[in-house]
N, C-alpha and C positions, 0 to 999 in steps of 0.2 A: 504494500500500500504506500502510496507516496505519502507526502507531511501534509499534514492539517493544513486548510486555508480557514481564513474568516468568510462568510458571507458577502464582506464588501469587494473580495479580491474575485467572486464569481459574479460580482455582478457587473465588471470591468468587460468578460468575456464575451463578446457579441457573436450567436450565432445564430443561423439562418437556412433559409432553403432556398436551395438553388436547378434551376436544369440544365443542365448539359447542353451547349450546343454547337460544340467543336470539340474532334478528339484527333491531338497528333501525335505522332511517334515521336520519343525523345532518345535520339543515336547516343547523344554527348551526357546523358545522366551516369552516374557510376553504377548506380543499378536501376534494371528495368523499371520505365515509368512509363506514362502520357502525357502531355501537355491538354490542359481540357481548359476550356472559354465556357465558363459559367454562366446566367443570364440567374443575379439577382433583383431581378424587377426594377421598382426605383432606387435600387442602390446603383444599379447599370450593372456592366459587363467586367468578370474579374476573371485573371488565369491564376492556373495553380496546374503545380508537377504532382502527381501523384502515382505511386508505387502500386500498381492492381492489376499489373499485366498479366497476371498468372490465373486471375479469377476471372475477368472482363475483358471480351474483345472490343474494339473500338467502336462495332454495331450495334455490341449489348447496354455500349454507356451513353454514345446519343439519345437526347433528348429523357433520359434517367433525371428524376430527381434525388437531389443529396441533398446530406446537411454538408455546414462547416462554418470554420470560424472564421469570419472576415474584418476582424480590426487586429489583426497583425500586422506588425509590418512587412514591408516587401521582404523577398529573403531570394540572393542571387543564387540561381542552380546552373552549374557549367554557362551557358550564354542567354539564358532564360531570367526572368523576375516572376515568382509567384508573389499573388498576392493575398492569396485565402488558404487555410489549411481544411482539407476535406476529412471531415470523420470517418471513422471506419472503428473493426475489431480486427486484434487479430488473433485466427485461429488457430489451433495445436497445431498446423502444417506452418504457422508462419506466415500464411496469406493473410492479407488485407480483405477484409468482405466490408463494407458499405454501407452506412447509416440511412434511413434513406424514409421517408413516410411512406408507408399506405396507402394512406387516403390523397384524391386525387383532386379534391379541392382545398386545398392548400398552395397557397399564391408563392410564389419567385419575391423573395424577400421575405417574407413573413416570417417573423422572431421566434427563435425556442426559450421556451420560460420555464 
């Protein structure tokens, strides 16, 4: 388990839903990833590198809705800037599987509380 936070240090955390709607192959990541263009509504449009190549092809994650957290800052990957971290779990094999809602009226931006 990691260390205790206070309440005030998760409510600092902004996270969101987003849909997918660009997936590219990332050659220059040190380990397999995607480059994915997000569509958080009116937050607008954010990329992020994500590690799911082993679970997700690039036709299973178009137009997929995720969560993640978008008030990080930018973070440089090889020649890429992500700028949202996409949630996930990972499983006994080490795979990444994908946070993702259900329900299918749930808007592009809309806040997890």
């Amino acid at each position: 388990m990691k260390p205790t936070i206070n309440f005030d240090d998760f409510l600092k955390v902004d996270i969101r839903i987003g849909t997918i709607i660009e997936v590219k192959d990332f050659p220059k990541a040190k380990k397999p990833a995607y480059q994915l263009t997000i569509d958080f509504g009116e937050l607008g449009l954010k990329k992020s590198s994500a590690q799911i190549t082993n679970l997700y092809s690039k036709e299973q994650l178009l137009n997929k809705k995720i969560t993640a957290v978008v008030n990080f800052q930018k973070k440089q990957i090889a020649n890429f800037f992500s700028e949202c971290l996409v949630l996930g779990i990972e499983n006994n094999n080490k795979q990444i599987v994908l946070l993702q809602p259900t329900n299918n009226i749930i808007k592009n931006g809309e806040q997890v509380s």
